[in-house]
C-alpha positions, 0 to 999 in steps of 0.5 A: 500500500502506498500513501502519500501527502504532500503540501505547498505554501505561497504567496498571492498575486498582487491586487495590481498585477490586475490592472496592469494587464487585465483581468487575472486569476488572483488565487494563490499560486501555491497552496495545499495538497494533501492525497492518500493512495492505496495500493495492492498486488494480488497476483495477476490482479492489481487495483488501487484507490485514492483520494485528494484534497487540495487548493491548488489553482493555476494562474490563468488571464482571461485574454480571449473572448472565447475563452472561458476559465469556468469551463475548463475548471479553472474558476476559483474556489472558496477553499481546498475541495476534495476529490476521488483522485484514484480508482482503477483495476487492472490485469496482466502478467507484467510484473508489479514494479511501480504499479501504484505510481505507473510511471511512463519513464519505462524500467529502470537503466539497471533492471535487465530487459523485460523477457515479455508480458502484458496488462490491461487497466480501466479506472481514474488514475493521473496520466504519469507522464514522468520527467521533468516535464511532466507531474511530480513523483508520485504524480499529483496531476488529478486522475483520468478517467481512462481505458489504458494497456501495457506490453512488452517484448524484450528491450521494447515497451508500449503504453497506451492510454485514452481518457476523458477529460473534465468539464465538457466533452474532451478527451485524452490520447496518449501513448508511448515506445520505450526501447531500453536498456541497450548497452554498448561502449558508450554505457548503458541507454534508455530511449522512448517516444511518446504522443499526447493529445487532446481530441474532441469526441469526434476525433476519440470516435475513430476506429484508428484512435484505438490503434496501437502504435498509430499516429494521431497526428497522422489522422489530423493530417490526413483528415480522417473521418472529416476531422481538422484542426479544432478536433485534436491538439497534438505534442510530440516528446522524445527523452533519453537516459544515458548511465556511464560506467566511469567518468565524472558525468555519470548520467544524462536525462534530456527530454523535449515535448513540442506541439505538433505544428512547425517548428524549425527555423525555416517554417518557423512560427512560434515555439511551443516546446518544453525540455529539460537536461540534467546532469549527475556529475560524480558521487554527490552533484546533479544539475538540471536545466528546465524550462517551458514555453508559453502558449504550450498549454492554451490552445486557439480552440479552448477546449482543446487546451492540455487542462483537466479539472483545472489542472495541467496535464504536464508543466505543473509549474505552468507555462513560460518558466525556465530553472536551474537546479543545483543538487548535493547528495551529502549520504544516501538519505539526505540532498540539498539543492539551490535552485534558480527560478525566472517566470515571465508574464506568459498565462495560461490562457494566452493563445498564440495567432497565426494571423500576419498582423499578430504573430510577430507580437506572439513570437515576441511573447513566447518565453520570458517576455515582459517583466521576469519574476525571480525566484531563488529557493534552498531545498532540503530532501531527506529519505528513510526507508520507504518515506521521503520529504522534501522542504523548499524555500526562497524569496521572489522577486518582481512577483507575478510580473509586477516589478518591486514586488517581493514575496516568500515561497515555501513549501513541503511535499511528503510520500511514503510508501507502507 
């Protein structure tokens, strides 16, 4: 069984940040979260069930006519609301390893290849994207109610998964190619890629969306069924793992997840793109470099846009941030890290325009444009046995885009597995 509680602590949006650039949500942008998740292996047969609490709201600005915050779960809520966040079942003859978290990394570096197996799961449970880009582990993003299957042959291994999404009709489709690990004279290596949407009922109708192995975008593309563009909204992410057997760089994470329209120099028109790199240097330091651009979350048809119940699917940071991070593992059960954290002015809620006349001023706003908020926030993470906790504080400047206004973040998150 597992458990798992976690809490974060910040400050508001100033009242003038408003007036300055139209209305906003002014919530806190951070707040508590607390969640309980049970978990069991029984042979073939797994299930778990969880619940949440939290006042978790993302900032938002309400930029667009169309745009409609309450529809998409993102209007304010008086206090912490509670929620069944998970309920699934699921059958197979894989071996349990992270059943109760799920992540969609793929295996270990250090696990052998898998020699083969398969399940199959129905129920609510959070999408797991892992990485850097996607929701903290354990994931705190809210359960999809979603129909997903697992197998693997050898080195290889597919995950697929389609979901509801709330409120309104929209949907969720998601799956993932892990090929790992393959060891050579460059180390030991991890590789996969994986494709996220966001459709609408239409699109989630069509025989080829149950496919495995079969490319969303290729059905946007090619227009099956009568489907365009304000039917799916499409990212593609690639990520690698790469463990070194000697030297001073001991491992490599790289990650990248981009929409699915152009973006190479020639074709370009605004990058919407999230990546991370990370470093372990030695026995002791790791380094890790992450940043998210705007519009990667908001979508010209809002529907279509990467929320449910008011939460992103990914970034839970929220669009237009970059950081740096600065780890020291002093033992086995204690780390410290430093971390430097710029946002711009970017929202959810601000969609790019394709039009002549509005693109340039989108391409001007696509990452840390306007006035930069900074943030440099001390960390202190401890492990004991099958517990961890983690403490994160530090001042921010120029909060919310407001500049000389200053504020305090802290925070803390706990899990622990029983």
């Amino acid at each position: 069984m597992d458990a798992h509680s976690r809490g974060r602590l910040g400050e508001r949006w100033p009242a003038a940040q408003e007036a300055a650039r139209g209305p906003e949500h002014l919530e806190p942008r951070a707040g508590f979260y607390t969640g309980v998740r049970l978990c069991t292996d029984a042979g073939p047969w797994r299930w778990a069930l969880g619940v949440a609490a939290d006042g978790l709201h993302v900032p938002f600005r309400q930029a667009h006519g169309v745009w409609e915050p309450a529809a998409l779960g993102l209007h304010a809520a008086a206090g912490p609301t509670g929620r069944l966040d998970t309920l699934w079942v699921e059958y197979g003859t894989m071996a349990a390893g992270a059943t109760c978290d799920g992540s969609w990394a793929g295996p270990p570096l250090d696990q052998a290849a898998a020699p083969g197996g398969w399940r199959v799961w129905v129920g609510r449970r959070p999408l797991e994207m892992a990485g850097a880009l996607g929701s903290t582990e354990p994931p705190t993003g809210p359960g999809v109610d979603q129909l997903g299957i697992e197998w693997t042959w050898g080195p290889w291994r597919y995950r697929k998964a389609l979901g509801r999404l709330s409120p309104g009709e929209r949907y969720v489709s998601v799956h993932r190619l892990y090929l790992g690990p393959l060891d050579g004279w460059w180390g030991r290596v991890g590789l996969s890629f994986y494709e996220l949407g966001v459709v609408s009922p239409r699109f989630a109708a069509l025989p080829v969306t149950w496919l495995p192995l079969w490319p969303g975008y290729l059905t946007q593309d090619l227009e099956l069924g009568g489907v365009g563009n304000n039917d799916a909204n499409f990212y593609m992410g690639l990520a690698a793992r790469l463990e070194r057997p000697a030297g001073w760089v001991r491992a490599v994470d790289a990650e990248l997840l981009v929409d699915d329209m152009p973006q190479v120099p020639w074709k370009r028109q605004v990058y919407q793109l999230g990546a991370a790199l990370r470093f372990e240097l030695g026995d002791r330091l790791d380094l890790c470099y992450s940043r998210t651009h705007n519009y990667v979350i908001t979508f010209q048809e809002p529907s279509l846009s990467l929320l449910h119940q008011g939460r992103p699917l990914a970034y839970p940071e929220g669009p237009d941030v970059e950081a740096w991070e600065l780890g020291w593992r002093l033992s086995g059960h204690w780390r410290l890290s430093l971390e430097w954290r710029r946002r711009g002015e970017g929202r959810i809620g601000d969609a790019w325009e394709w039009e002549p006349s509005r693109l340039e001023a989108g391409k001007a706003r696509e990452f840390l444009a306007g006035t930069v908020e900074h943030a440099l926030l001390v960390g202190v993470e401890g492990r004991r046995g099958t517990s961890r906790w983690v403490i994160q504080a530090g001042p921010v400047w120029d909060t919310a885009g407001v500049a000389g206004a200053r504020s305090l973040l802290a925070g803390i998150r706990l899990s622990r597995s029983i």
